[in-house]
Each structure stands twice: as C-alpha cells, then as structure tokens.
N, C-alpha and C positions, 0 to 999 in steps of 0.2 A: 723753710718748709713748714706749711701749717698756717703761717700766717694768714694767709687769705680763707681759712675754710672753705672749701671747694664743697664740702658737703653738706655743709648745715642748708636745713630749710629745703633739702632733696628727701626727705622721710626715711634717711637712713639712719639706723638703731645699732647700737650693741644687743645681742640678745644676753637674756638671762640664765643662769648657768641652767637650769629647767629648761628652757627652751632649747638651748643647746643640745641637751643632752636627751631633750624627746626625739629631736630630728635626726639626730646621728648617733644611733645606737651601735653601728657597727666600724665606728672610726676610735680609735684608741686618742685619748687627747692627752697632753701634759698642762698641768694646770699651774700654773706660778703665781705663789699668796705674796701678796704686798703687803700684808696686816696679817699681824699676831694678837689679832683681837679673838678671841675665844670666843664668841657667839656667833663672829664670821665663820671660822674653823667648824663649827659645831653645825651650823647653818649648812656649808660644804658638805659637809660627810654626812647629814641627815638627805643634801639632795643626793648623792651615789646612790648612798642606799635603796631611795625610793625609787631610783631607775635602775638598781640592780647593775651597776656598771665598777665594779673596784677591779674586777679585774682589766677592764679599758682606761683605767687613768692612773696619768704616776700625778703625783704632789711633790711641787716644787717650790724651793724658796731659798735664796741665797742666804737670808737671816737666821743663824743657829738655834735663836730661841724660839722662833717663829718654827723650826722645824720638831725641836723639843717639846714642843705646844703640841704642832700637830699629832705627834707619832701618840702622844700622851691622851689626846683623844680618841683616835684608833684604836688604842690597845683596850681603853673604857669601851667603848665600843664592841670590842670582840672583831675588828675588821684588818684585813689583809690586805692593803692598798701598797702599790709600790710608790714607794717614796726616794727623793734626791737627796742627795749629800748637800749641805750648804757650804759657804765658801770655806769656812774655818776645818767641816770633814774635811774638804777637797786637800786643801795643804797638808791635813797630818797624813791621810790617804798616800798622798803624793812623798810627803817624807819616808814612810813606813816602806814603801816601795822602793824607794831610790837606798835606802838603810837595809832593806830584808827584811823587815820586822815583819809581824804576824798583822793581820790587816782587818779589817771589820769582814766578821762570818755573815750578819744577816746581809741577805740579798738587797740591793738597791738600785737604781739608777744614779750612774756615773754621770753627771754633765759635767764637763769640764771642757777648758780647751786647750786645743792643740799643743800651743806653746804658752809661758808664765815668765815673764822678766827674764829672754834669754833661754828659759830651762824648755825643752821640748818634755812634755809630760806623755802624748800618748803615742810610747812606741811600740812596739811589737809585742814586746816582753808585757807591757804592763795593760796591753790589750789581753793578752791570750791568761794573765795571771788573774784581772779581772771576772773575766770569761768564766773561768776554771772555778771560782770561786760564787760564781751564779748571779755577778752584776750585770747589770742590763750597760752600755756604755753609750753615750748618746754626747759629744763633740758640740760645741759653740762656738761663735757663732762663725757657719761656714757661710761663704758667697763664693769665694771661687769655680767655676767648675772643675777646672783639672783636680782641685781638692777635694771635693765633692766624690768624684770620682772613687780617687785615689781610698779616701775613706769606706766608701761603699766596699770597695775589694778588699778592703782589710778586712771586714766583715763586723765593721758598727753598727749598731744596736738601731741610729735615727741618726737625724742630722739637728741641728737647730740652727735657721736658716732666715735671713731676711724675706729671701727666695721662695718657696716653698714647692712654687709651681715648676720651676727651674732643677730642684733636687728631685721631685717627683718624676719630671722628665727623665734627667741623667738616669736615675736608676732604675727606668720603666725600659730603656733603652741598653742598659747593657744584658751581659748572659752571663747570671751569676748563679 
C-alpha cells in the first residue's frame, strides 16, 4: 500500500491546521500530536484560539510527555480544551478501575480500546463509571460494523475508525 503513490502530481494537498479549521467550524475534530516540540504545541493552541474553536477539539497524543507539554501550555494559556489520556494514563486508568481506586477527577477524553493483551477494558461498568465521572469515552480503532454498532448502543462518546464514512453511516441509521 502506498508504494505506487496514486496521488502525487494529482494537486492533492494536506491542508493546514488554519485552513482546516476555517472550512469546518462546525465539525468537532480530535487532533493527534506526533511532536512534543513546544513551539508546535504553542503554534496549535495559538491557531484554536484564533478560530475560537477549544471547545470543538480534543488533543491527543499517546506520548505522556508530549501530553504533559501540552496540558502545560493550556493551563499558561488560561484555555479549556479537552484533552486524551496518553497511553501510560490509559493503563493506570485502567488499573485504578479494575483495583477500585479513586481515578483522575478532571474530565478528559478516554481513547482506548476495547480489549489490551487479553484484558477487555471497556465494559459496562467502566463505561457508565467513566461517564459518571465526566469523561468523554471515544474506543479505537473500531472497523467492524456489528462493533461499531454494538458501541454506538452502549452509548460511546465517538468511535475512531479506519472507516469513518461507514461509522457515520451505522449510527446515522440506527434509533438511538
């Protein structure tokens, strides 16, 4: 896959997170940082601001420090953006849960998924405790549809989807 670039030299672009975010003001996006470089980070959150969009985007990043960076500029900032767990909250998240323990109060987005080496992480209990607790819960990566589904009815937050146009479907189509 990829190898033959199918696209190149057809004028098609990545747009810029600006231009992104002129044309779809009224799409919520999740944004996932690959660099913990601080003047990206800063870069970022200067463009929300100027489109006035924090409450349409979560910030994501699997790297702890990369999210520790981020949160650390927001808070400089004075901004309210929701932000993901990285993968190291996920696990203790997931420990804390599985143990009883007291579990992170400020609100976030949950991505995680379904199952982890064996362990089923998102069950019932640890959706609705989520929930309770004012996390947004958003499952990776789903393709399935009967899964798709099946999450939708439990009543997940989003999906994160190879698919997009396919999850959009399923849940445009059922009566929830």
């Amino acid at each position: 896959e990829g190898k033959t670039y199918p696209f190149r030299g057809k004028g098609i672009t990545i747009p810029t997170l600006d231009e992104l975010l002129s044309k779809h003001k009224n799409v919520k996006l999740n944004l996932d940082l690959k660099s913990d470089n601080p003047l990206l980070i800063g870069k970022i959150i200067d463009t929300i601001i100027d489109h006035n969009m924090s409450d349409r985007v979560i910030l994501a990043s699997f790297n702890h420090n990369t999210m520790k960076r981020l949160r650390s500029h927001l808070e400089e900032k004075g901004l309210n953006v929701l932000t993901t767990n990285s993968k190291r909250e996920a696990v203790l998240m997931t420990a804390a849960h599985k143990l009883r323990l007291p579990n992170y109060k400020k609100p976030m987005a949950l991505e995680i998924p379904t199952k982890q080496s064996g362990i089923t992480i998102l069950t019932q209990k640890f959706l609705d405790k989520a929930k309770n607790m004012g996390h947004y819960v958003i499952p990776w990566v789903i393709n399935d549809d009967k899964e798709i589904e099946h999450l939708f009815h439990k009543r997940v937050d989003g999906i994160i989807t190879d698919y997009p146009e396919k999850a959009h479907r399923i849940r445009k189509n059922m009566s929830l």
